[in-house]
C-alpha positions as a LaTeX table, in Angstrom:
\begin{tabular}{lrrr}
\hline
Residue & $x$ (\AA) & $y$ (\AA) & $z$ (\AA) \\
\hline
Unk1 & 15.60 & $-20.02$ & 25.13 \\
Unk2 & 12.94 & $-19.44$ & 22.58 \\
Unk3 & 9.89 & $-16.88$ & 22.56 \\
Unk4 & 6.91 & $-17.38$ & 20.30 \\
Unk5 & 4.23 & $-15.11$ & 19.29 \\
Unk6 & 1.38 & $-15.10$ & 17.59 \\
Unk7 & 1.12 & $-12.73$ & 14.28 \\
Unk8 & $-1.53$ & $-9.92$ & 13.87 \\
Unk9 & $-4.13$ & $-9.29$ & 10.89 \\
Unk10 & $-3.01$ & $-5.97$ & 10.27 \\
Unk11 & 0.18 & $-5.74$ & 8.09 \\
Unk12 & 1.87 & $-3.35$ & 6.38 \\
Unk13 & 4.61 & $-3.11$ & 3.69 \\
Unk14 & 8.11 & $-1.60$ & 5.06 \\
Unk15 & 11.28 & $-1.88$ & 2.44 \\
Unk16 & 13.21 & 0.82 & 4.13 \\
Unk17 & 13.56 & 0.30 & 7.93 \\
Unk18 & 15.32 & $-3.08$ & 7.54 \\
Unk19 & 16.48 & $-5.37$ & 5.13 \\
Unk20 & 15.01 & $-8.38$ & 5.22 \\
Unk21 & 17.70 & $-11.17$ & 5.28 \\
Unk22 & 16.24 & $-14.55$ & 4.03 \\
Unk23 & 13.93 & $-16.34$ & 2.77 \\
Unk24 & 11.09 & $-18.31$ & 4.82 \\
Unk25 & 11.89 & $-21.74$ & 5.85 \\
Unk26 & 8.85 & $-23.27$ & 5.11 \\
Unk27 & 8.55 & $-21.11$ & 1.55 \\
Unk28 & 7.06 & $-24.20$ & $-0.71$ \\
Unk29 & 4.20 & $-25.33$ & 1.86 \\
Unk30 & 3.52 & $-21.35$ & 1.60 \\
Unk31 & 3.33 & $-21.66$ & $-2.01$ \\
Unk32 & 1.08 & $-24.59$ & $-1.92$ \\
Unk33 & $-1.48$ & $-22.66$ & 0.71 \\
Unk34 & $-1.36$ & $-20.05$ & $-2.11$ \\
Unk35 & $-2.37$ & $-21.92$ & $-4.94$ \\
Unk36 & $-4.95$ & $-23.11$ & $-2.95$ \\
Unk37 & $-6.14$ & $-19.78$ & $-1.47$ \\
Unk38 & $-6.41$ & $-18.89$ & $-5.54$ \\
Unk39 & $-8.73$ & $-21.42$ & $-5.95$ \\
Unk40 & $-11.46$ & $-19.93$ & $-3.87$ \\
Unk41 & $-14.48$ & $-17.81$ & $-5.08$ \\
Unk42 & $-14.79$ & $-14.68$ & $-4.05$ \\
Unk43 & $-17.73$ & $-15.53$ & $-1.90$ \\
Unk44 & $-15.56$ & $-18.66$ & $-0.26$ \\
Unk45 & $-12.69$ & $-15.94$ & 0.54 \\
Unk46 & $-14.72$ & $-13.82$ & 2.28 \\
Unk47 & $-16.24$ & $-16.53$ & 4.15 \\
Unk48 & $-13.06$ & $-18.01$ & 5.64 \\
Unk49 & $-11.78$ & $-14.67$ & 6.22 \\
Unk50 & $-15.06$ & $-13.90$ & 7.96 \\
Unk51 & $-14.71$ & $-9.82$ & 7.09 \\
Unk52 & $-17.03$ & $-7.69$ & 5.05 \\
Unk53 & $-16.70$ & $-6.74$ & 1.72 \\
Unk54 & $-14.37$ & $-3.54$ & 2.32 \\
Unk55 & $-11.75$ & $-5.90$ & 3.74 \\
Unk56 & $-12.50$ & $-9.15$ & 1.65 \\
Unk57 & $-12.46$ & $-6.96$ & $-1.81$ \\
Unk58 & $-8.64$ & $-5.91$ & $-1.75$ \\
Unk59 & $-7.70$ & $-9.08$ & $-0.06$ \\
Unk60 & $-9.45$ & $-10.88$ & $-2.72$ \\
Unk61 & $-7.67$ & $-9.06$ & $-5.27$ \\
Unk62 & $-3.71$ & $-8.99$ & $-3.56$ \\
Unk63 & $-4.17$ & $-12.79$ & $-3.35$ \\
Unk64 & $-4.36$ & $-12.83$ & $-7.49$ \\
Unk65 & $-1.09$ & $-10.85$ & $-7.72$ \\
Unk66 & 0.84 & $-11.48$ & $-4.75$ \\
Unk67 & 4.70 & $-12.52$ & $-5.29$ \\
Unk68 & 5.84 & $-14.04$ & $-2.41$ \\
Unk69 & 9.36 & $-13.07$ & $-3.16$ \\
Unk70 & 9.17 & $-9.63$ & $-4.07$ \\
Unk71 & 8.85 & $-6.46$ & $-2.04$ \\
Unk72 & 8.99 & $-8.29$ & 0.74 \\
Unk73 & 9.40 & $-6.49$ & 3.99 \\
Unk74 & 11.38 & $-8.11$ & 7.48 \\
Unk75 & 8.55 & $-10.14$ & 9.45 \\
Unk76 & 8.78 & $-8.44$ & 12.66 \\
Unk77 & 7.98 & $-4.90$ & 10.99 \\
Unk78 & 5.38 & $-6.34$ & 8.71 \\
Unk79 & 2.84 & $-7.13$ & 11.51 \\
Unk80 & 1.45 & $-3.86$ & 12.53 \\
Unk81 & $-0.80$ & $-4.86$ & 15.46 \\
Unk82 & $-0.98$ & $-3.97$ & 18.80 \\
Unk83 & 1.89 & $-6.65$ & 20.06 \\
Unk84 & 3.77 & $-5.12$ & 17.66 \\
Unk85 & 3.20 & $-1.62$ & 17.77 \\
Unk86 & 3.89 & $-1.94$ & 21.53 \\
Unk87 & 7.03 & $-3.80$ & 21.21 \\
Unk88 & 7.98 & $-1.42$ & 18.81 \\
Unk89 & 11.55 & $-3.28$ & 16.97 \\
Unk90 & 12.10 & $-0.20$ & 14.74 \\
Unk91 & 13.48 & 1.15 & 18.16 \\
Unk92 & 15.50 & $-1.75$ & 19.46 \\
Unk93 & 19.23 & $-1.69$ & 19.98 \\
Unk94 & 21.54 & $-3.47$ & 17.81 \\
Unk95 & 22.32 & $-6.37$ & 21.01 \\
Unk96 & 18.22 & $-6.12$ & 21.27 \\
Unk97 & 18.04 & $-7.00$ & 17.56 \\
Unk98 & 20.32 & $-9.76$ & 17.71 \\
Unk99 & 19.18 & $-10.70$ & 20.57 \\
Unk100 & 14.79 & $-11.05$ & 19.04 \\
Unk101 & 17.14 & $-12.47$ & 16.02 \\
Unk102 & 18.77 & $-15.47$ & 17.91 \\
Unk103 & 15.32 & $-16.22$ & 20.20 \\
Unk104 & 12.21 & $-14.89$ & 18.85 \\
Unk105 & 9.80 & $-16.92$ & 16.21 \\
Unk106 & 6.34 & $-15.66$ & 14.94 \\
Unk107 & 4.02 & $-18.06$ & 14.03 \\
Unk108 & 2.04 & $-18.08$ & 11.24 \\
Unk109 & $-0.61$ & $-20.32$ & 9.30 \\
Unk110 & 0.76 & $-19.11$ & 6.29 \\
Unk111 & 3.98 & $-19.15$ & 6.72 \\
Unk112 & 3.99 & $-21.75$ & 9.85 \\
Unk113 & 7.15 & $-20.52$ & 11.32 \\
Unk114 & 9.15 & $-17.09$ & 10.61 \\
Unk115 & 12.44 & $-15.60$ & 11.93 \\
Unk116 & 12.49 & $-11.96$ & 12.89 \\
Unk117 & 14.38 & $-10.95$ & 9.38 \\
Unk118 & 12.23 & $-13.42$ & 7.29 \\
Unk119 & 10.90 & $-11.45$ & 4.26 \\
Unk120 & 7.15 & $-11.98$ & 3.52 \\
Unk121 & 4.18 & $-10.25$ & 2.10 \\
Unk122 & 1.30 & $-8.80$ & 3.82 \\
Unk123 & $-1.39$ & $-12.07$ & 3.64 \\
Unk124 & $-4.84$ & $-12.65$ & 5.53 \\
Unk125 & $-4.97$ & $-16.35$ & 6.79 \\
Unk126 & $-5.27$ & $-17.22$ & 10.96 \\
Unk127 & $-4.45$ & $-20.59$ & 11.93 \\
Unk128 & $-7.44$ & $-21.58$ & 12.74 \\
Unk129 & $-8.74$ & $-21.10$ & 9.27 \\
Unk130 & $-11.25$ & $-23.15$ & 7.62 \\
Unk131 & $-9.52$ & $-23.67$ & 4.38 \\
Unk132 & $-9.56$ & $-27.04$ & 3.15 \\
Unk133 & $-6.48$ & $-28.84$ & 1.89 \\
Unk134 & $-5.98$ & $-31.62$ & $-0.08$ \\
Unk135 & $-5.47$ & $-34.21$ & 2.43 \\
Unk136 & $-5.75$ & $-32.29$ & 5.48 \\
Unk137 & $-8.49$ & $-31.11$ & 7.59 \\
Unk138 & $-7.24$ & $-28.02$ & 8.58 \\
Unk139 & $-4.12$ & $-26.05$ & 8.83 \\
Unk140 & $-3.05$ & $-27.96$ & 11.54 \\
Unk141 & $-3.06$ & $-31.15$ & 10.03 \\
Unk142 & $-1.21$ & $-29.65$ & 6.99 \\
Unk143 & 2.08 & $-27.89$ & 9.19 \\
Unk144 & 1.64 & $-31.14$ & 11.57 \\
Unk145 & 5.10 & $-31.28$ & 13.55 \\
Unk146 & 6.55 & $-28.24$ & 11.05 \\
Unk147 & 6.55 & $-25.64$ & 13.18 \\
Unk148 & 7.85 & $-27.48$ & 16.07 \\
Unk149 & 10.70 & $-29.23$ & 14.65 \\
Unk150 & 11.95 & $-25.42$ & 13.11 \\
Unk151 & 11.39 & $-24.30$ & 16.91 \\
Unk152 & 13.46 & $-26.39$ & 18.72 \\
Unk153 & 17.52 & $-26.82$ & 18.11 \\
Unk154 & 20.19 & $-27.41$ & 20.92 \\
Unk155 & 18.81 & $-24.48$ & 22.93 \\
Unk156 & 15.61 & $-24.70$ & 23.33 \\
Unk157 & 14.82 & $-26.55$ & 26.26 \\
Unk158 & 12.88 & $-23.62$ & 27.85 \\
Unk159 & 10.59 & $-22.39$ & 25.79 \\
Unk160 & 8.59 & $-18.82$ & 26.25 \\
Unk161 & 4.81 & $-18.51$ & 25.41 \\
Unk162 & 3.62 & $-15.58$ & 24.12 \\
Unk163 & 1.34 & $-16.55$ & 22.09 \\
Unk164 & $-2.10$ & $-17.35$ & 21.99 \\
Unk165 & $-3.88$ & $-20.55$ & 22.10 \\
Unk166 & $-4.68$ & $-20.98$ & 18.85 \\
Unk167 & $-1.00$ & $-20.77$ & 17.65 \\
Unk168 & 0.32 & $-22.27$ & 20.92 \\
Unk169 & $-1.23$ & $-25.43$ & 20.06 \\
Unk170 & 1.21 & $-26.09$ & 17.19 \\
Unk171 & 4.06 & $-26.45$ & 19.43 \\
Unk172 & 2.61 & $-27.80$ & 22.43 \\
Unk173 & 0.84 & $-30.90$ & 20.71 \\
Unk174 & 4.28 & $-32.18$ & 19.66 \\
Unk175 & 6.59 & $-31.53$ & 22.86 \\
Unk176 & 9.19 & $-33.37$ & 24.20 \\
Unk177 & 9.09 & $-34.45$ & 28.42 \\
Unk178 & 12.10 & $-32.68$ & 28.63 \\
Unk179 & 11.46 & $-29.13$ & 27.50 \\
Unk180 & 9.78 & $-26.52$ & 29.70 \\
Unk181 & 6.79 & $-24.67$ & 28.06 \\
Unk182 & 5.98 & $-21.61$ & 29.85 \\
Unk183 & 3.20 & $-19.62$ & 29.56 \\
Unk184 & 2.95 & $-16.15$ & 30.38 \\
Unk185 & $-0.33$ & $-14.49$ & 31.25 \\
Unk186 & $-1.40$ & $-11.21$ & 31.43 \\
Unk187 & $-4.82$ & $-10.90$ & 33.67 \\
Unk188 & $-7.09$ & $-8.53$ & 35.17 \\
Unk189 & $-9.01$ & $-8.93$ & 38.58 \\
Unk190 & $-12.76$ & $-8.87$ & 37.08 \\
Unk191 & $-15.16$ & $-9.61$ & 40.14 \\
Unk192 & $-12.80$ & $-11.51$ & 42.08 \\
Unk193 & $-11.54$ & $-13.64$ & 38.95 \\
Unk194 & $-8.61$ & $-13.20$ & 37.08 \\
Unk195 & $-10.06$ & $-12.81$ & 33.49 \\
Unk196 & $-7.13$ & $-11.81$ & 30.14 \\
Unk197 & $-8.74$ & $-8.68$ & 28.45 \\
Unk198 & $-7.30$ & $-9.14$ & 24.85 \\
Unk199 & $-6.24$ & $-5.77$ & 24.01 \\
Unk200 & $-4.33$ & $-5.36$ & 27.10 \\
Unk201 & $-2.82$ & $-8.79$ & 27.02 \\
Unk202 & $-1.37$ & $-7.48$ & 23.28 \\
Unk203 & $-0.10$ & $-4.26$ & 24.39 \\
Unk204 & 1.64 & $-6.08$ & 27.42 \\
Unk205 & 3.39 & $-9.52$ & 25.54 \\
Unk206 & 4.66 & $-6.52$ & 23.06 \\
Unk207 & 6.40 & $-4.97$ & 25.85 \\
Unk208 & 7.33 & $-8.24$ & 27.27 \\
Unk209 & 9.11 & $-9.27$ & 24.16 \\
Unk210 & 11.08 & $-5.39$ & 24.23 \\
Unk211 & 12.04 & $-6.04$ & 27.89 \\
Unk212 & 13.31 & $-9.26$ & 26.97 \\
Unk213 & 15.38 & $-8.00$ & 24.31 \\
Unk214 & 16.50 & $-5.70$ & 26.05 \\
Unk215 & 17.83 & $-7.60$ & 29.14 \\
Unk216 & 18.88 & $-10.49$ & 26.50 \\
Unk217 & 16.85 & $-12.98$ & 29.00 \\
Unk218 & 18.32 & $-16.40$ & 29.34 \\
Unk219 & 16.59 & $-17.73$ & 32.06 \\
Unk220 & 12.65 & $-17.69$ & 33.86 \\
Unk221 & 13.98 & $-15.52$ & 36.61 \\
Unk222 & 14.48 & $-12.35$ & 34.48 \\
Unk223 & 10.79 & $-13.21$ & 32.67 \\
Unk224 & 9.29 & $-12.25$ & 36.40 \\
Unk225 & 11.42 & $-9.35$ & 36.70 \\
Unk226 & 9.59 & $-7.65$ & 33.91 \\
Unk227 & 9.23 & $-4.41$ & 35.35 \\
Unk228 & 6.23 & $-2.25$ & 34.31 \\
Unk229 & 4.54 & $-0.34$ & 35.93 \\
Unk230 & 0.58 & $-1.76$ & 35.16 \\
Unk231 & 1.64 & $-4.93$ & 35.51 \\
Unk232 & 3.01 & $-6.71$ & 39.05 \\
Unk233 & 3.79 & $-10.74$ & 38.96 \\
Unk234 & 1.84 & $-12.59$ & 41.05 \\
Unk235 & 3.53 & $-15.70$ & 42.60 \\
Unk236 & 0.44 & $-16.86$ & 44.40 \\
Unk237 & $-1.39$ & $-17.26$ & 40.51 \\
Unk238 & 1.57 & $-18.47$ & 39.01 \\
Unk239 & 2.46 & $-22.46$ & 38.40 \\
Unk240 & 5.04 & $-24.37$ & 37.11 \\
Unk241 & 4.01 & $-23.72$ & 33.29 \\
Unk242 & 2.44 & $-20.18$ & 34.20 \\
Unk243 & 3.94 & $-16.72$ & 34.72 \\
Unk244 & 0.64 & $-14.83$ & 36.00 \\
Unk245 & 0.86 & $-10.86$ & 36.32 \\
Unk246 & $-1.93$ & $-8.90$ & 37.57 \\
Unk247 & $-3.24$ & $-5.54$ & 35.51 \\
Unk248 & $-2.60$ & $-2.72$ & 38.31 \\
Unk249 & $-5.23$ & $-0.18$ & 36.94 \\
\hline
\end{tabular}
């Protein structure tokens, strides 16, 4: 089984918790989105970032001088967002990380694909990015099946989504008839509709991914188990390729 999630802007530089343990797979397309990225203006930057100056200046700046092989901090403590702060791996157990090792994968338009223990540097770039490439459109175009074929080995025929659409897509465009693709949602009853309020939707695939972990999940069965207790799986608003809880609150 494999569980993908999405990364999160905010990032932060941690060379003490864990040591990271290798290198990136996809290192030299990384390296090529950089040189590219270096090309920009200023004013180009900050318009594909779509941020104001306070975040576009030192952005701006750290692409100049970033190394992407030095001080480089473990992927899953270098996001800092919400998912993350909620799934919190600095606390996991050693079977828990081994576990998040073995199963989880972060993608990243960046990077494309990252193991747990990947080291990389904090960088500002969403998938859906409107960089352009020589030769490509988009980012899409330019990881094409990449991130997929890194996903999928031997044992991963059932595949977890915890992601969110716009990283999603780069696995689900390129999947095989026989491999389950299972998306878990995380909704809240607005006027009758189930609606997913982003914020809570973070805070809850975080936890998901701990509980996970924690029960080293093999299997859809446990995924509905996930016990918690503002959030109750729904079996009426679940399908075949949707795992629908309901916010409690």
């Amino acid at each position: 089984m494999k569980i993908i999630i999405a990364p999160a802007k905010k990032m932060i530089i941690d060379n003490d918790t864990f040591e990271y343990e290798q290198l990136p797979k996809y290192l030299d397309q990384t390296e090529q989105l950089l040189q590219t990225m270096r090309q920009l203006t200023y004013s180009d930057a900050k318009e594909m970032w779509n941020c104001r100056d306070k975040l576009a200046e030192p952005n701006y700046e750290w692409l100049q001088t970033m190394d992407l092989k030095s001080h480089l901090t473990p992927a899953l403590l270098a996001f800092s967002g919400i998912q993350y702060q909620y799934m919190a791996p600095d606390l996991f157990t050693e079977p828990a990380l081994n576990y998040v090792r073995n199963n989880l994968r972060i993608l990243s338009g960046f990077y494309g694909i990252l193991r747990p223990f990947d080291g990389v540097v904090p960088y500002r770039l969403e998938m859906q990015s409107k960089l352009k490439l020589p030769g490509h459109r988009n980012l899409y175009e330019f990881w094409n099946s990449k991130i997929y074929d890194a996903l999928i080995d031997n044992n991963s025929k059932l595949i977890i989504n915890l992601a969110s659409t716009e990283y999603a897509k780069t696995i689900t465009t390129y999947l095989k008839s026989n491999q389950k693709f299972i998306t878990v949602v995380f909704a809240s009853m607005v006027d009758g509709k189930l609606r997913t309020k982003a914020t809570l939707a973070k805070m809850a695939r975080g936890e998901m991914v701990r509980f996970l972990a924690e029960n080293n999940a093999t299997n859809i069965s446990t995924v509905k188990k996930f016990n918690h207790p503002d959030w109750k799986y729904s079996q009426e608003a679940s399908t075949d390729d949707q795992i629908v809880f309901i916010y409690q609150k």
